[in-house]
C-alpha positions as a LaTeX table, in Angstrom:
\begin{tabular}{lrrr}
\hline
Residue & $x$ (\AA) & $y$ (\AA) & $z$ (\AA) \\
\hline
Unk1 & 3.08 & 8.86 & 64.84 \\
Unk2 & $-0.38$ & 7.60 & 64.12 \\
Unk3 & $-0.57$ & 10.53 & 61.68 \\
Unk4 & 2.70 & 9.48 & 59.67 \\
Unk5 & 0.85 & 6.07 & 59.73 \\
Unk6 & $-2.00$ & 7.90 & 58.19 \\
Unk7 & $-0.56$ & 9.96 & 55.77 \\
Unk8 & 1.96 & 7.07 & 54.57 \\
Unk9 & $-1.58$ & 5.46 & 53.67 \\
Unk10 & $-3.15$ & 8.23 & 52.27 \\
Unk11 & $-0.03$ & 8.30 & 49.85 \\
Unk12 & $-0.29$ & 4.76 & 48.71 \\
Unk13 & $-3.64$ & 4.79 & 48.10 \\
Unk14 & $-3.20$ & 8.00 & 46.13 \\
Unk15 & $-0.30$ & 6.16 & 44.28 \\
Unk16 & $-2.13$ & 2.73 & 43.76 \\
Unk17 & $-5.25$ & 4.88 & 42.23 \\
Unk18 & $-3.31$ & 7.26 & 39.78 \\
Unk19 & 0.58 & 6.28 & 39.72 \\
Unk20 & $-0.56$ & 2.38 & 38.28 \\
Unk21 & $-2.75$ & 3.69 & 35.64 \\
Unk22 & $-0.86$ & 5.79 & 34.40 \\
Unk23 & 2.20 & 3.76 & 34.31 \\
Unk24 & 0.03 & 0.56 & 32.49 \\
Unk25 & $-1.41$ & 3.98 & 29.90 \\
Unk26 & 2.41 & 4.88 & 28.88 \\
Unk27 & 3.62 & 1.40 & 28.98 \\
Unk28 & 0.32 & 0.92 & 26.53 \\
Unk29 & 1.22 & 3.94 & 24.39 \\
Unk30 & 4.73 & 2.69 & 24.29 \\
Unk31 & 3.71 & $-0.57$ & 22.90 \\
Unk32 & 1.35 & 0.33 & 20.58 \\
Unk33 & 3.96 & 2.98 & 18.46 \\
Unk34 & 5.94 & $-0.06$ & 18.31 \\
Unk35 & 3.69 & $-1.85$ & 16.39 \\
Unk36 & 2.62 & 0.97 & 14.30 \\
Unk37 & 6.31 & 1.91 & 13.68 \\
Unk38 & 6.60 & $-2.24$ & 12.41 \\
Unk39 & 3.52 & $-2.03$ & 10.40 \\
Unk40 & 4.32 & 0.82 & 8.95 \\
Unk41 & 7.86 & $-0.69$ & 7.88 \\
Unk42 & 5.92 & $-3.64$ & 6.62 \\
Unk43 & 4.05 & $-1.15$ & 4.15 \\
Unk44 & 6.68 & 0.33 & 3.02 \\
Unk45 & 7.87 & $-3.25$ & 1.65 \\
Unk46 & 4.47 & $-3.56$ & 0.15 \\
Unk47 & 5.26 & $-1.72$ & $-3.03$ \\
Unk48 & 3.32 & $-1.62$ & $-6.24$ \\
Unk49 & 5.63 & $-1.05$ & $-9.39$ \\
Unk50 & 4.25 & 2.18 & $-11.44$ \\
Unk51 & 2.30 & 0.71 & $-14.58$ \\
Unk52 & 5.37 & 2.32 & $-16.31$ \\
Unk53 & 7.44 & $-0.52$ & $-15.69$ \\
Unk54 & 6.04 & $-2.93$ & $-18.40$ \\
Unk55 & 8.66 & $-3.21$ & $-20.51$ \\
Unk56 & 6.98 & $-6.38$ & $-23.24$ \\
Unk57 & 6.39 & $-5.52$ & $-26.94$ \\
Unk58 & 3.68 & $-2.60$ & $-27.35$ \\
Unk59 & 0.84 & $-3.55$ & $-28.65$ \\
Unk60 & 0.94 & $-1.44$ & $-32.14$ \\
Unk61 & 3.70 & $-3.69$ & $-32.69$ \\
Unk62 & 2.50 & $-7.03$ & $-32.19$ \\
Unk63 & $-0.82$ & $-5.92$ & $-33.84$ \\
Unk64 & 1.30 & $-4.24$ & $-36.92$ \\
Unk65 & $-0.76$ & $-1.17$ & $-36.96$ \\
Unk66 & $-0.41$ & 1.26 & $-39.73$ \\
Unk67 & 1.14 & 4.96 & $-39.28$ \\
Unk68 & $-1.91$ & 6.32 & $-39.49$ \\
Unk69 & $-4.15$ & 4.66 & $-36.91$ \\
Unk70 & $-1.15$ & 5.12 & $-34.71$ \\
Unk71 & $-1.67$ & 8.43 & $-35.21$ \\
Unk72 & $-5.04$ & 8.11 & $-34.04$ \\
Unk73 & $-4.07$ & 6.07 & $-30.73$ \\
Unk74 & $-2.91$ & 7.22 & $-27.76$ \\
Unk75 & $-1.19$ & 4.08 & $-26.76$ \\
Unk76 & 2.45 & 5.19 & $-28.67$ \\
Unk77 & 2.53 & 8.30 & $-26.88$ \\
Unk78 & 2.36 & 6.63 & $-23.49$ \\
Unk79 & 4.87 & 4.77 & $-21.14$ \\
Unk80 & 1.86 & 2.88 & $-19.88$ \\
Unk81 & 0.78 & $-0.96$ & $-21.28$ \\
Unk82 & $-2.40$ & $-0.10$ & $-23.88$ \\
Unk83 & $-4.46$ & $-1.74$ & $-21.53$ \\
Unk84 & $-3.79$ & 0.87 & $-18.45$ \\
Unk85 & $-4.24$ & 3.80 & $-21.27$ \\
Unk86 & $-7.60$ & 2.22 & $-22.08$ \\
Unk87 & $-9.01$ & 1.96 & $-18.93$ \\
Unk88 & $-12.24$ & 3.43 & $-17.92$ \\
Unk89 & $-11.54$ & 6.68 & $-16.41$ \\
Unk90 & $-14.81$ & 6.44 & $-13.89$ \\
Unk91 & $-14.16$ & 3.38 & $-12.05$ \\
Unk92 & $-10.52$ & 2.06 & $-13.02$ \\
Unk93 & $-12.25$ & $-1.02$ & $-15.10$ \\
Unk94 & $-10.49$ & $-2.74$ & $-17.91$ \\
Unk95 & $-12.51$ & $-2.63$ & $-21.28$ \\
Unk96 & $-13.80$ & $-6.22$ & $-22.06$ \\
Unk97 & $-11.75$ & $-6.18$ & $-25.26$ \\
Unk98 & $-8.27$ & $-5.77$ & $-22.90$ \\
Unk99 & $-9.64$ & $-9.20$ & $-21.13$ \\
Unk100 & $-9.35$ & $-11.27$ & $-23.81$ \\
Unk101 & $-6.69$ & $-9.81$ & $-25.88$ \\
Unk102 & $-3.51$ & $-11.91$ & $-26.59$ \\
Unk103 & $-1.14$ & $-8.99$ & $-25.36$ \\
Unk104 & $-2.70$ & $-8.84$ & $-21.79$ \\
Unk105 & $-3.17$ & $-12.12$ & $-21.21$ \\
Unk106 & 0.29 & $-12.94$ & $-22.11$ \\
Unk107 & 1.64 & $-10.14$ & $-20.76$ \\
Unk108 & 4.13 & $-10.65$ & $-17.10$ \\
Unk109 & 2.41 & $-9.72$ & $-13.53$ \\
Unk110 & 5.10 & $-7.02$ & $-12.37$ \\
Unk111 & 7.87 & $-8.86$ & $-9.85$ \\
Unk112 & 7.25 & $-7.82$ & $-6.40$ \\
Unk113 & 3.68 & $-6.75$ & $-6.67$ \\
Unk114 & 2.80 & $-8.70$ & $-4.03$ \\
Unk115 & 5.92 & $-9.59$ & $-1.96$ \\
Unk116 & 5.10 & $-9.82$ & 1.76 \\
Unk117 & 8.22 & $-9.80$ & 4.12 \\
Unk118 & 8.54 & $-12.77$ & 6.09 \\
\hline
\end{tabular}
């Protein structure tokens, strides 16, 4: 019987070495997707509205530009605010002229650009 004794050791140590581990690695794993799977549903949430949802008075209009530099602009062809048309194609920047001008300024930040669930 001594070797039952033994091997009944053997088998515990064997199981308190690898079995625990790898139990505490799943239940880990386990964890962890859950709180990806939640972040990820918190992301989701995060939404930014396309630029094509401003929906004020265009710019041409409040500025009462003639036919033909609206021929000349881009802006009336667009969906986009004039400032987004305008911007600077290398590094995303708004021109210094957008800053100060009376239509951005005035202009509504987008509902639910920022909305964090709670």
């Amino acid at each position: 019987m001594e070797w039952l004794e033994a091997l009944a050791i053997i088998l515990t140590t064997i199981g308190i070495r690898f079995l625990i581990p790898i139990i505490l690695t799943i239940g880990i794993v386990y964890f962890l997707r859950q709180l990806d799977a939640r972040w990820q549903a918190e992301a989701k949430e995060l939404t930014l509205l396309p630029a094509s949802a401003f929906e004020g008075p265009r710019c041409y209009e409040v500025n009462g530009c003639s036919p033909e530099q609206m021929e000349k602009c881009p802006v009336p062809t667009q969906s986009q605010p004039c400032w987004q048309v305008f911007r600077n194609a290398k590094n995303g920047r708004l021109q210094e002229r957008c800053l100060s001008c009376k239509q951005f300024t005035q202009a509504p930040v987008p509902a639910g650009i920022y909305r964090l669930s709670t």
